[in-house]
MDTraj code that builds the backbone (N, CA, C; nanometers):
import mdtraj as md
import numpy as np

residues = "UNK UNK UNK UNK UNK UNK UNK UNK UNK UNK UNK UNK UNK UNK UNK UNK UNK UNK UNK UNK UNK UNK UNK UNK UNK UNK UNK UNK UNK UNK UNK UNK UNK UNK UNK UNK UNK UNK UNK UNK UNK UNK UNK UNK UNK UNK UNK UNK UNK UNK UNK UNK UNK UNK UNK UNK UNK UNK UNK UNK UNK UNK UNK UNK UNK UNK UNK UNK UNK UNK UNK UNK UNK UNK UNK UNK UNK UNK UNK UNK UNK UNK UNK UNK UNK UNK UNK UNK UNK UNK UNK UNK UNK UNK UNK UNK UNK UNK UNK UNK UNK UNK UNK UNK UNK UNK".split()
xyz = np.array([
    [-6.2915, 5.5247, -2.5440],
    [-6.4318, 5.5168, -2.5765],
    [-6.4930, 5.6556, -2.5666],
    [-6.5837, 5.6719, -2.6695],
    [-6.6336, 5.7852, -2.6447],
    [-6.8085, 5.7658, -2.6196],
    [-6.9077, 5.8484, -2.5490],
    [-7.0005, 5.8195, -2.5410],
    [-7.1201, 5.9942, -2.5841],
    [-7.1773, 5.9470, -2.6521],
    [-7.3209, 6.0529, -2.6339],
    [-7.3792, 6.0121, -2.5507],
    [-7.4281, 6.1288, -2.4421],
    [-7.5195, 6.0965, -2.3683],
    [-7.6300, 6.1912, -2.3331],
    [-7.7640, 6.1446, -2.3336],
    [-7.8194, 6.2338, -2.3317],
    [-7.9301, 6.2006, -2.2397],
    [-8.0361, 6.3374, -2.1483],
    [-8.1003, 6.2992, -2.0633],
    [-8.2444, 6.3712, -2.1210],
    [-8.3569, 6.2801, -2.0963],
    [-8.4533, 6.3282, -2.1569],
    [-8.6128, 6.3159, -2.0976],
    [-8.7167, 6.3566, -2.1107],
    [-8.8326, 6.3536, -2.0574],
    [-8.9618, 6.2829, -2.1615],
    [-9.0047, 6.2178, -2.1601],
    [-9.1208, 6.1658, -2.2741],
    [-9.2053, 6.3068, -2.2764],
    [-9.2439, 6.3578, -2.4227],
    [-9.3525, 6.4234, -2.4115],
    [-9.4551, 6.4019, -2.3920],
    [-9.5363, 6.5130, -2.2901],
    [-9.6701, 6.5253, -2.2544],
    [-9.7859, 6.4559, -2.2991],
    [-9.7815, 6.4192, -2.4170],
    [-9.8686, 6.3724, -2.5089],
    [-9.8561, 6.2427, -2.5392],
    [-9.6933, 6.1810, -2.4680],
    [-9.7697, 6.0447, -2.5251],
    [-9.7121, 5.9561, -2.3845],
    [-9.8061, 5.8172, -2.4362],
    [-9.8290, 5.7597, -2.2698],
    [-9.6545, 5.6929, -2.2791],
    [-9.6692, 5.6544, -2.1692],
    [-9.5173, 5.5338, -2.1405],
    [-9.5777, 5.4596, -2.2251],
    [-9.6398, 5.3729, -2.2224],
    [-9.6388, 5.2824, -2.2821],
    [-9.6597, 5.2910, -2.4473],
    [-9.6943, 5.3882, -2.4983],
    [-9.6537, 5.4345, -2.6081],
    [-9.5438, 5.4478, -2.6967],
    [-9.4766, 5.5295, -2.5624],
    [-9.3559, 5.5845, -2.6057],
    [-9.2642, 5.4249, -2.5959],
    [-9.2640, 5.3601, -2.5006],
    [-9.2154, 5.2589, -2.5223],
    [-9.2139, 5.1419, -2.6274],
    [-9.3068, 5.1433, -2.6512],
    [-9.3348, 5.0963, -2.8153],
    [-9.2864, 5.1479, -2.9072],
    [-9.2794, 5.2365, -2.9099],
    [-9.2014, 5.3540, -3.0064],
    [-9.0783, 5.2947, -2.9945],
    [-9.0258, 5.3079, -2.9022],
    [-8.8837, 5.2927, -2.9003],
    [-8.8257, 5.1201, -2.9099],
    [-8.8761, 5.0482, -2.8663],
    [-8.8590, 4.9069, -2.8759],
    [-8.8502, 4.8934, -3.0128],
    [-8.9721, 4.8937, -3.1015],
    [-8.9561, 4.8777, -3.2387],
    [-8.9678, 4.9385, -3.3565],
    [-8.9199, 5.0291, -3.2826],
    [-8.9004, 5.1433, -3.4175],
    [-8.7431, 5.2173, -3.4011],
    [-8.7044, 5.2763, -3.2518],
    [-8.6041, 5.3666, -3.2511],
    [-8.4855, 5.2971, -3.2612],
    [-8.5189, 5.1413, -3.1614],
    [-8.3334, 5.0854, -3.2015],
    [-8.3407, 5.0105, -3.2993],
    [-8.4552, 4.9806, -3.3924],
    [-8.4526, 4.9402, -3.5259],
    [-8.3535, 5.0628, -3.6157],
    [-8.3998, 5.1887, -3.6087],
    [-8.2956, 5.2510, -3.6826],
    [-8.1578, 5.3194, -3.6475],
    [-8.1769, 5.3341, -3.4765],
    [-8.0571, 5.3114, -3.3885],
    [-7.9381, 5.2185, -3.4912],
    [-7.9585, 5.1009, -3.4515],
    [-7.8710, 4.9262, -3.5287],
    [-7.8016, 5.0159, -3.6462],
    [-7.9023, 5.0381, -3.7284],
    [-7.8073, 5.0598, -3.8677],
    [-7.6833, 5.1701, -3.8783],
    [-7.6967, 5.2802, -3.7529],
    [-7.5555, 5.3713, -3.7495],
    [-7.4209, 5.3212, -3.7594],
    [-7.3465, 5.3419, -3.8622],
    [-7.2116, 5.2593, -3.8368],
    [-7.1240, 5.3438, -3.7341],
    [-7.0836, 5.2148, -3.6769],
    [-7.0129, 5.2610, -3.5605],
    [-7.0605, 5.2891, -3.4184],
    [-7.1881, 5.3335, -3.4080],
    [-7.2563, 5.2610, -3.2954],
    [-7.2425, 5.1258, -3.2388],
    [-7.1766, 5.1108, -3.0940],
    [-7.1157, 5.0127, -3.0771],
    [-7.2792, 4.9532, -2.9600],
    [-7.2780, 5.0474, -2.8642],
    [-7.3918, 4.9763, -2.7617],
    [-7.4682, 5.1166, -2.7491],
    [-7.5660, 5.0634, -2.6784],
    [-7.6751, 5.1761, -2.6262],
    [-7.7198, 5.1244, -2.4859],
    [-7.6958, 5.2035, -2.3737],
    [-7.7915, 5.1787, -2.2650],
    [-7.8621, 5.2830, -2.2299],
    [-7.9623, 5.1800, -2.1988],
    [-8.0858, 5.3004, -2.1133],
    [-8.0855, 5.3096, -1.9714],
    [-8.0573, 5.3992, -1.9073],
    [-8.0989, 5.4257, -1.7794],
    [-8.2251, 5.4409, -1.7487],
    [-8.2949, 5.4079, -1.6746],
    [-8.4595, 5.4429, -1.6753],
    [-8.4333, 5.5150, -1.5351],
    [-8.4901, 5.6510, -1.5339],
    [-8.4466, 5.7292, -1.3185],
    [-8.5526, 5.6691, -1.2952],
    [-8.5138, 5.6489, -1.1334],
    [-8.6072, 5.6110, -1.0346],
    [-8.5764, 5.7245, -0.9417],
    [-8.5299, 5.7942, -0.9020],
    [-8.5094, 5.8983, -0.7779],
    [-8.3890, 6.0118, -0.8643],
    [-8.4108, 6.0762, -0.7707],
    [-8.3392, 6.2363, -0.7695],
    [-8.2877, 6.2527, -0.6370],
    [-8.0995, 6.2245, -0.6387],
    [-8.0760, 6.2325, -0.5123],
    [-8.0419, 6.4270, -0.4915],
    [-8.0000, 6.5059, -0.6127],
    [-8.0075, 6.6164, -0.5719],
    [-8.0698, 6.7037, -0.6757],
    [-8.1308, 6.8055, -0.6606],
    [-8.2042, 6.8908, -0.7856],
    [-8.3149, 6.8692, -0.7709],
    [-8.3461, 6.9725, -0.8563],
    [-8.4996, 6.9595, -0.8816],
    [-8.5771, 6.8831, -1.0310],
    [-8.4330, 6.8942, -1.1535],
    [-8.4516, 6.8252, -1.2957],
    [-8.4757, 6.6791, -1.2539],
    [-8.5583, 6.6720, -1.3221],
    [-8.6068, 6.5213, -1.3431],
    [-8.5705, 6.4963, -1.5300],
    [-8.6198, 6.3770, -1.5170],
    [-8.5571, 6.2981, -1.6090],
    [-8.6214, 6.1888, -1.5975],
    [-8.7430, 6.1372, -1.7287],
    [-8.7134, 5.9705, -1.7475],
    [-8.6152, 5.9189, -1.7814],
    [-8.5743, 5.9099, -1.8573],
    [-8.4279, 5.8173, -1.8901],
    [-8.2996, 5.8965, -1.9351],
    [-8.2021, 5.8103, -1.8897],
    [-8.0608, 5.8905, -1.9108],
    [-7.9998, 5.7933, -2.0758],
    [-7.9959, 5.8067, -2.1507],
    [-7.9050, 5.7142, -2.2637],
    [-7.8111, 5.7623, -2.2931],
    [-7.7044, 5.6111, -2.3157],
    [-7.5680, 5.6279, -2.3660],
    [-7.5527, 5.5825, -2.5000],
    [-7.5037, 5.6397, -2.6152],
    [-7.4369, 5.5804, -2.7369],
    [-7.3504, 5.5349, -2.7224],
    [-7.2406, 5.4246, -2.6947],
    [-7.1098, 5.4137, -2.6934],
    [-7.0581, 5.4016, -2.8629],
    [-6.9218, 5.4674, -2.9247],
    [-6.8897, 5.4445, -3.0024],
    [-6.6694, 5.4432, -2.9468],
    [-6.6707, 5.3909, -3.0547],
    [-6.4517, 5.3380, -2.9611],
    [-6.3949, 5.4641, -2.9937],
    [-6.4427, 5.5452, -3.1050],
    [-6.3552, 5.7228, -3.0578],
    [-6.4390, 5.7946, -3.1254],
    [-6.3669, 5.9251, -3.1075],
    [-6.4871, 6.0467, -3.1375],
    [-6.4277, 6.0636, -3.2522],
    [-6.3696, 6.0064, -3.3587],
    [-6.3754, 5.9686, -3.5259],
    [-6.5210, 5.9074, -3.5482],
    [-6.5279, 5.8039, -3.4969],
    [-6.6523, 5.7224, -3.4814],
    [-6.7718, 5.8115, -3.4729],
    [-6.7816, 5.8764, -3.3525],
    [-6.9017, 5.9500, -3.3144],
    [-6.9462, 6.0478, -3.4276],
    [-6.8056, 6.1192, -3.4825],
    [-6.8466, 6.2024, -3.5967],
    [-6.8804, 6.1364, -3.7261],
    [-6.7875, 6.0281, -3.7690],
    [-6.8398, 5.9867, -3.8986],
    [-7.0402, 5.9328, -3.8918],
    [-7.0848, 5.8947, -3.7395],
    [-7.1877, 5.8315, -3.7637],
    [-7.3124, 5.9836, -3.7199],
    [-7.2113, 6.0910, -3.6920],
    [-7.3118, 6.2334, -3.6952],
    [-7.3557, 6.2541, -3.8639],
    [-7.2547, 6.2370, -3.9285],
    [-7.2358, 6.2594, -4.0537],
    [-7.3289, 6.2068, -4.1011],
    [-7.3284, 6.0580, -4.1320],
    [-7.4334, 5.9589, -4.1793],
    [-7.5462, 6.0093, -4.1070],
    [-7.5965, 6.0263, -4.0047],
    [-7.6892, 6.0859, -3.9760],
    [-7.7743, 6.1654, -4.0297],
    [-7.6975, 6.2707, -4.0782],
    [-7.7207, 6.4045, -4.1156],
    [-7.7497, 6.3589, -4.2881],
    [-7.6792, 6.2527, -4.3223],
    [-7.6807, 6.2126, -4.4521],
    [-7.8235, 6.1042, -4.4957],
    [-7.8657, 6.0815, -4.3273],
    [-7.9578, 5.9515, -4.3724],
    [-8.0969, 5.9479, -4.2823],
    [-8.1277, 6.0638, -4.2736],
    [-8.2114, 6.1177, -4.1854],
    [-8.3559, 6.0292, -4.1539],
    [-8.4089, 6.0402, -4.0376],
    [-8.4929, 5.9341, -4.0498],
    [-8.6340, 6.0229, -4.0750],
    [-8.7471, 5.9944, -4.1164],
    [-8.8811, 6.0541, -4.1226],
    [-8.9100, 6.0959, -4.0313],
    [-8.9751, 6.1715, -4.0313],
    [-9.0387, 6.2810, -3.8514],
    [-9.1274, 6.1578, -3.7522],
    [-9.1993, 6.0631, -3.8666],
    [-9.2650, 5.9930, -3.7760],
    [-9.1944, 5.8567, -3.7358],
    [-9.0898, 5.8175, -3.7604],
    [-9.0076, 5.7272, -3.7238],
    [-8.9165, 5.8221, -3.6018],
    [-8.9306, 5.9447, -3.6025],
    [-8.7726, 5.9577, -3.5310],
    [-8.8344, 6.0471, -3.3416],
    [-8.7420, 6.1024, -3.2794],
    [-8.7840, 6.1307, -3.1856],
    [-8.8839, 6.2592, -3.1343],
    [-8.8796, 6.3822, -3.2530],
    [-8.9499, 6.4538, -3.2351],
    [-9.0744, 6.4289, -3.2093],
    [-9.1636, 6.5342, -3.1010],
    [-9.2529, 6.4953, -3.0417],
    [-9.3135, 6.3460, -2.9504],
    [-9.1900, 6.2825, -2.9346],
    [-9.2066, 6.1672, -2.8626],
    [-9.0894, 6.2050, -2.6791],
    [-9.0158, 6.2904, -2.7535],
    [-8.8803, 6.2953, -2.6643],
    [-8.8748, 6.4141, -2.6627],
    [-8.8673, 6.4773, -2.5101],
    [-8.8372, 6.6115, -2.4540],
    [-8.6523, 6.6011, -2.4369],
    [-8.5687, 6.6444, -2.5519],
    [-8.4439, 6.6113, -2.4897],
    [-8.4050, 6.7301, -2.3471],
    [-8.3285, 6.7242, -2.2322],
    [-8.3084, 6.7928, -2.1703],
    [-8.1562, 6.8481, -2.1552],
    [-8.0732, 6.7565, -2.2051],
    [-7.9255, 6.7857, -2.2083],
    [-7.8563, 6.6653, -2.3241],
    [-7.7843, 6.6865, -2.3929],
    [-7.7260, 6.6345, -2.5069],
    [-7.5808, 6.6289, -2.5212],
    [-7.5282, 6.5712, -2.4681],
    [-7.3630, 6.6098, -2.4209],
    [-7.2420, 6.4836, -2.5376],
    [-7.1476, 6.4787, -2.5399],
    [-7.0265, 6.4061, -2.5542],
    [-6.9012, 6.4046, -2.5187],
    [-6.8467, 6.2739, -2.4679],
    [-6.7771, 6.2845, -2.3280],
    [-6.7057, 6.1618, -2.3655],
    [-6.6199, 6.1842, -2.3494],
    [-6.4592, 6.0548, -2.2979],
    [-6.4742, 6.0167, -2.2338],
    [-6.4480, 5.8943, -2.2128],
    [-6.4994, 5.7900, -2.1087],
    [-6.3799, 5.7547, -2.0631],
    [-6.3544, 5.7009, -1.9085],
    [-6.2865, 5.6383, -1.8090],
    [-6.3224, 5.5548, -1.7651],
    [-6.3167, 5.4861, -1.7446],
    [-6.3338, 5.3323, -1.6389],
    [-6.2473, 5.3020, -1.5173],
    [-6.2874, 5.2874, -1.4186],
    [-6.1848, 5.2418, -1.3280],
    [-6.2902, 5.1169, -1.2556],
    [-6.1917, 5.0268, -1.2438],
    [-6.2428, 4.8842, -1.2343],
    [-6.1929, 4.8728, -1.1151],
    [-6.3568, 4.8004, -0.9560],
    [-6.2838, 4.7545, -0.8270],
    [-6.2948, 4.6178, -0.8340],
])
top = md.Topology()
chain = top.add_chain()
for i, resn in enumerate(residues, 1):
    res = top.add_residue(resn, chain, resSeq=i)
    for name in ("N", "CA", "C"):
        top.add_atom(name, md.element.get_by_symbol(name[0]), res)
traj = md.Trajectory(xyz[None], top)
């Protein structure tokens, strides 16, 4: 499995509850249609056990390999969403990573 993950801050300008609206029915409305996007979770932080970065939410893309992840960068790049549908100015990203995933099960 491979995962995007990325950690991010709501911008200044717009409320939670805004931004949450935003995202409920608008972002994983066009989230859904990526092929190959398998799940998405949201982390929402509640604490900072070390540092000083904060972070509202941590999200994961899961896709089953990084074939996947690229063909749906591609489409991306191929199927771009409008400025006012998409995250600019709603989302401070802070780190943007992709990473192989492990599991170990107790």
């Amino acid at each position: 499995m491979v995962k995007a993950i990325l950690g991010y801050d709501i911008e200044p300008n717009m409320s939670v509850q805004a931004y949450e609206k935003w995202l409920r029915e608008v972002h994983i409305e066009d989230l859904r249609r990526i092929p190959g996007l398998r799940r998405v979770v949201f982390n929402t932080v509640v604490g900072i056990v070390r540092g000083a970065t904060t972070f509202y939410r941590i999200a994961e893309l899961h896709y089953d390999s990084m074939e996947d992840f690229e063909k749906a960068a591609q489409w991306r790049r191929e199927n771009p969403v409008s400025e006012e549908r998409g995250p600019e100015g709603k989302t401070r990203f802070r780190f943007y990573v992709v990473c192989e995933t492990e599991v170990i099960e107790f």
